[in-house]
C-alpha positions in Angstrom: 0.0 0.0 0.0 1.5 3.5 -0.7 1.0 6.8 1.8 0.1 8.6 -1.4 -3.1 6.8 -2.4 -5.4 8.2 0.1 -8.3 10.7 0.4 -10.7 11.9 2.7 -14.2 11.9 2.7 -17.0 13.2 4.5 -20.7 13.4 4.6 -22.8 15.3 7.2 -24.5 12.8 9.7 -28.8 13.1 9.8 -28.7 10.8 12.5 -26.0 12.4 15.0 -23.8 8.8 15.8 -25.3 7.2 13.0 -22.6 6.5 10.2 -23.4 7.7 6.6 -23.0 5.4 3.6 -19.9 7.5 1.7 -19.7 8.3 -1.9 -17.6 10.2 -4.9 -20.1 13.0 -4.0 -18.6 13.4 -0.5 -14.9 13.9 -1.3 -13.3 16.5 -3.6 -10.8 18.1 -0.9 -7.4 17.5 -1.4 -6.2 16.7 1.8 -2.5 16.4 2.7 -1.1 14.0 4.7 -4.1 12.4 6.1 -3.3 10.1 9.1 -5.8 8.2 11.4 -4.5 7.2 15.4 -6.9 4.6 16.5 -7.3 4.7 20.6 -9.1 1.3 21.7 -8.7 1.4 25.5 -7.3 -1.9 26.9 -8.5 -2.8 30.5 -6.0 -5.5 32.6 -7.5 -7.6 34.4 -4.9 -8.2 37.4 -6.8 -10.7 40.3 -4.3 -12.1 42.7 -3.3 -15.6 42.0 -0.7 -18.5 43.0 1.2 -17.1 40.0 2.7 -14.0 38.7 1.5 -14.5 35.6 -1.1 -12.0 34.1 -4.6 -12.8 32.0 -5.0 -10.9 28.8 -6.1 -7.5 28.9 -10.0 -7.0 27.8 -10.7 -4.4 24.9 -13.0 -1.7 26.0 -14.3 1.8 24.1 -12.6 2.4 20.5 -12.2 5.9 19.3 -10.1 7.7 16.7 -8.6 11.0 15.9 -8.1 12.0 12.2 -5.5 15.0 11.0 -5.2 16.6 7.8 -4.4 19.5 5.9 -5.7 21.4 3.1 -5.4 24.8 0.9 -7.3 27.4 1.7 -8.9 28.4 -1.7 -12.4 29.0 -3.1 -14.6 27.0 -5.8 -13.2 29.2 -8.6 -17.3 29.6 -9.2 -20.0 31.7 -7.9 -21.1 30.7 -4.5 -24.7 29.3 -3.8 -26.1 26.0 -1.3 -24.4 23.6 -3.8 -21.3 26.0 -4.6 -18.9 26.4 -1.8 -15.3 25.8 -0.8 -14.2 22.6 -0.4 -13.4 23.0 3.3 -16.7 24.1 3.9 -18.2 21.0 6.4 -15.2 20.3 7.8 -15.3 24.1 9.2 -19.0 23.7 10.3 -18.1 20.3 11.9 -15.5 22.9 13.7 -17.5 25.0 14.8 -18.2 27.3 12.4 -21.8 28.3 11.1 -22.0 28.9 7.4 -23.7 32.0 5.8 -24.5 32.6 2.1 -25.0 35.9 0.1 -26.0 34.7 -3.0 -26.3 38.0 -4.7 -25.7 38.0 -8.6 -22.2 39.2 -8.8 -21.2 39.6 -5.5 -21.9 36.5 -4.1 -20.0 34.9 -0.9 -19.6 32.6 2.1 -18.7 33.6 5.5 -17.8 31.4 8.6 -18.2 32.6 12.1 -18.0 30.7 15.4 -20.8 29.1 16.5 -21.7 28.0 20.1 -24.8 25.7 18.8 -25.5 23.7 15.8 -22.3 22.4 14.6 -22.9 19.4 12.6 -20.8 16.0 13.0 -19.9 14.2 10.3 -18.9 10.4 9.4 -15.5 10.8 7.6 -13.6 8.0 5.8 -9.7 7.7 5.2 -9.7 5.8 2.2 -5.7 3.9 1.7 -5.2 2.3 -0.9 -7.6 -0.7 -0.5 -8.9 -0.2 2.8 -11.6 2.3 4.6 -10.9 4.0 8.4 -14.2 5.6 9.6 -14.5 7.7 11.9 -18.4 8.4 12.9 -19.9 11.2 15.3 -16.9 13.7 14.6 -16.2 17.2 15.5 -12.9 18.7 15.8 -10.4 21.8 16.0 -9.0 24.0 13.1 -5.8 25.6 13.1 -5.2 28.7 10.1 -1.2 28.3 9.4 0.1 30.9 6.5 3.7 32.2 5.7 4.8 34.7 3.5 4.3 33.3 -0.3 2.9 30.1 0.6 -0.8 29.2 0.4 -2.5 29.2 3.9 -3.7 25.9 5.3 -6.2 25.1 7.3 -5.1 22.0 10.0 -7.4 20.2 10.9 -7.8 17.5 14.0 -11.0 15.5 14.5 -12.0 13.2 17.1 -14.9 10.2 16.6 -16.2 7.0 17.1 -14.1 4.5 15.9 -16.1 3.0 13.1 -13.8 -0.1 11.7 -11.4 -0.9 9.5 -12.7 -2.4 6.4 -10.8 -3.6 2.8 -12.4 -1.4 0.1 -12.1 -0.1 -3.4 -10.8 3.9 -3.7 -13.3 6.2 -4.0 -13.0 8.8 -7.5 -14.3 12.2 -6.1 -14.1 15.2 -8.3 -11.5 17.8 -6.6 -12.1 21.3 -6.4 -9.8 22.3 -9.4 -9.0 26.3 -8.6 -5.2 27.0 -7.6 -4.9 28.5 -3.9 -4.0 31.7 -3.8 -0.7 32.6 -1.8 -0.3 34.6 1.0 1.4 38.1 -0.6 -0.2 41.6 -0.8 -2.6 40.4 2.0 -2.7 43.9 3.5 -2.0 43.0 6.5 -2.8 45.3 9.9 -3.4 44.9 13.5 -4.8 48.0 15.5 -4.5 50.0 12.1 -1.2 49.3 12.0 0.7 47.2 8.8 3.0 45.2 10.4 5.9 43.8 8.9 5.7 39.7 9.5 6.9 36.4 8.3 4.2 34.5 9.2 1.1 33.9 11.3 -1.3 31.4 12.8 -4.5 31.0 14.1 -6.1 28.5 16.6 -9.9 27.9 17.2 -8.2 25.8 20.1 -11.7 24.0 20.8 -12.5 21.7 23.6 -13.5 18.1 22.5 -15.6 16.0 24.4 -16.1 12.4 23.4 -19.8 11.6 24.6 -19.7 8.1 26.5 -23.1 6.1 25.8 -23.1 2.0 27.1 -25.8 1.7 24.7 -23.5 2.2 21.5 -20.7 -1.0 20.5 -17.4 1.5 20.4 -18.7 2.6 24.2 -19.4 6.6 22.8 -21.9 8.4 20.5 -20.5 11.7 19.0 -18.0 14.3 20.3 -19.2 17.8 21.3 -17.2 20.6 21.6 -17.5 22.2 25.0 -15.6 25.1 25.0 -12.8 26.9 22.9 -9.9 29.8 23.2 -9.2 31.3 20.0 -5.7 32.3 19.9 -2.7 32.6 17.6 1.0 34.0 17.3 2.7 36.2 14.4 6.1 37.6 14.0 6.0 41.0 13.2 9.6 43.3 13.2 9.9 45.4 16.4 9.3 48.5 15.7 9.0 52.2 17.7 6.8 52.9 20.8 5.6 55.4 18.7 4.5 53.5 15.4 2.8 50.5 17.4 4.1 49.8 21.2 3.9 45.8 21.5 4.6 45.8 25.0 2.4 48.7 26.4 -0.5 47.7 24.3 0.4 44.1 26.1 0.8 45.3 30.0 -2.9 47.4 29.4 -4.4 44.7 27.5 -5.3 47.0 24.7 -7.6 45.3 22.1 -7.1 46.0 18.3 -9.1 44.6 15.4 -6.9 42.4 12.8 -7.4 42.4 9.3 -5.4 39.9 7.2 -6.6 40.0 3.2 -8.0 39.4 0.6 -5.7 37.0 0.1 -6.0 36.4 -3.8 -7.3 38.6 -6.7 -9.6 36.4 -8.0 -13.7 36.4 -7.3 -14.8 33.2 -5.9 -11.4 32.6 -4.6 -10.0 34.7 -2.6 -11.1 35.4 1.2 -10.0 37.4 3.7 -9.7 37.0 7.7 -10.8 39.2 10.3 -11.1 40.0 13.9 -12.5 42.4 16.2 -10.8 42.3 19.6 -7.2 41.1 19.5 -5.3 41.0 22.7 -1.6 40.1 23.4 -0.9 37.3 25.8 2.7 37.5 25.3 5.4 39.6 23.7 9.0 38.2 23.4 12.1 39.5 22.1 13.5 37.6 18.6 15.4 38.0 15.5 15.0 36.9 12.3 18.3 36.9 10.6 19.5 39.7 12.6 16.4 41.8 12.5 14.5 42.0 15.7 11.1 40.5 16.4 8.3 41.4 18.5 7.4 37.3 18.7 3.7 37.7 20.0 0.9 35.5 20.9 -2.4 36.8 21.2 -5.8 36.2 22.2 -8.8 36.5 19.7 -11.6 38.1 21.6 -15.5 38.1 21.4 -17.1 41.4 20.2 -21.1 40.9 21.1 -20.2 37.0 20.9 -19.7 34.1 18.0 -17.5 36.6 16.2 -14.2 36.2 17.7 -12.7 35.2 14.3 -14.6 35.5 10.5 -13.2 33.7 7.3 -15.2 35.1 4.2 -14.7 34.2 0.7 -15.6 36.0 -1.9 
């Protein structure tokens, strides 16, 4: 079997725990090394006996976590219910609620936090002859870009483990647009364009994996419980005057971030925004002998559900 025959495929779950049959229709994202780590918990069973000698351990609840990567890029097509990126479920399954503005000619999707109403999806890692199945999945999503490189979207979800089974690859239509790299992305924070390398963004959501006797892996679906939106760039130090990283840090001094469009083309490019940044931390760095405000930050609410918004457009 080779690493490089795999996809991943998803389909939205009616029944929440209840796997969905997959199909061609389901895939279309070109994922990047997909790997499944399969958790089945093993019980020992340790009574006290003449001997030393220990009986086999019992197999208990099986669950799995699934990671992957992908471009961020649009459909290269105007955006509707059955037009939208290919990322799009496996952001709601995150946590994110999906909104359409299907206006002739200006037409978009935007994806905000959502505190309810996050779908969960049965996803399948198809390798080269056999199926992993996760079932009952939500997860975490962590925005990664650096300077002339597309910007990926990491993702980590945790489900039911559904099986291993053998089984034919799947022939999915992927999403064919080229993803736009991350240059002339007009970067600011607080109204100010700093100079960076690189940033990320974590959702950083809490995942619960719901127990329930009733069900043969020992769960039913994860939830997601809480989350911290955070991240970290790297911007050059600059005067107290032009943008002071550490006073702005010691008064906790929030300042919206804008970061995009990212691409020139309509229907795919996007932009990300945020209302009420906040540092958490600002050390001294260098990049090749210049020096670096290295800062992690905090993404804050607003009115609530709007701590971070991805829109394409």
């Amino acid at each position: 079997m080779l690493t490089r025959r795999r996809i991943v495929v998803a389909k939205i779950e009616s029944v929440e725990g209840t796997a969905e049959t997959l199909a061609n229709a389901d895939g279309g994202i070109l994922a990047i090394d997909p790997k499944v780590d399969v958790d089945i918990k093993m019980h020992a069973r340790n009574p006290v006996m003449a001997t030393l000698s220990r009986l086999a351990d019992v197999a208990g609840a099986q669950l799995a976590r699934l990671t992957f990567k992908v471009e961020i890029k649009g459909p290269g097509a105007a955006y509707s219910a059955s037009v939208v990126p290919a990322l799009a479920k496996y952001l709601r399954a995150c946590g994110f609620a999906e909104t359409l503005d299907v206006t002739p000619g200006s037409e978009k999707a935007t994806y905000k936090p959502a505190s309810t109403g996050a779908p969960c999806l049965t996803i399948g890692c198809y390798e080269d002859g056999v199926i992993k199945q996760l079932v009952g999945a939500r997860g975490n999503v962590k925005f990664t870009g650096k300077a002339g490189e597309p910007v990926f979207a990491e993702f980590d979800f945790l489900g039911v483990w559904g099986g291993l089974t053998d089984g034919a690859m799947l022939t999915p239509t992927y999403e064919s647009t080229i993803p736009p790299v991350f240059l002339s992305a007009s970067f600011t924070i607080a109204a100010y364009s700093a100079i960076l390398a690189g940033i990320d963004i974590d959702m950083a959501n809490t995942l619960h994996l719901r127990n329930d006797v009733n069900k043969p892996a020992g769960y039913l679906s994860t939830v997601i419980t809480n989350r911290d939106p955070n991240g970290k760039f790297d911007p050059e130090m600059a005067l107290v005057a032009t943008h002071d990283w550490y006073g702005r840090w010691k008064g906790g001094t929030t300042g919206a971030l804008s970061l995009g469009n990212i691409g020139s083309t309509q229907y795919n490019r996007y932009k990300i925004t945020a209302p009420k940044v906040v540092y958490r931390k600002v050390s001294d760095a260098e990049r090749e002998g210049v020096v670096v405000a290295d800062t992690a930050f905090q993404l804050a609410m607003n009115t609530g559900d709007d701590e971070v918004v991805l829109e394409f457009s």
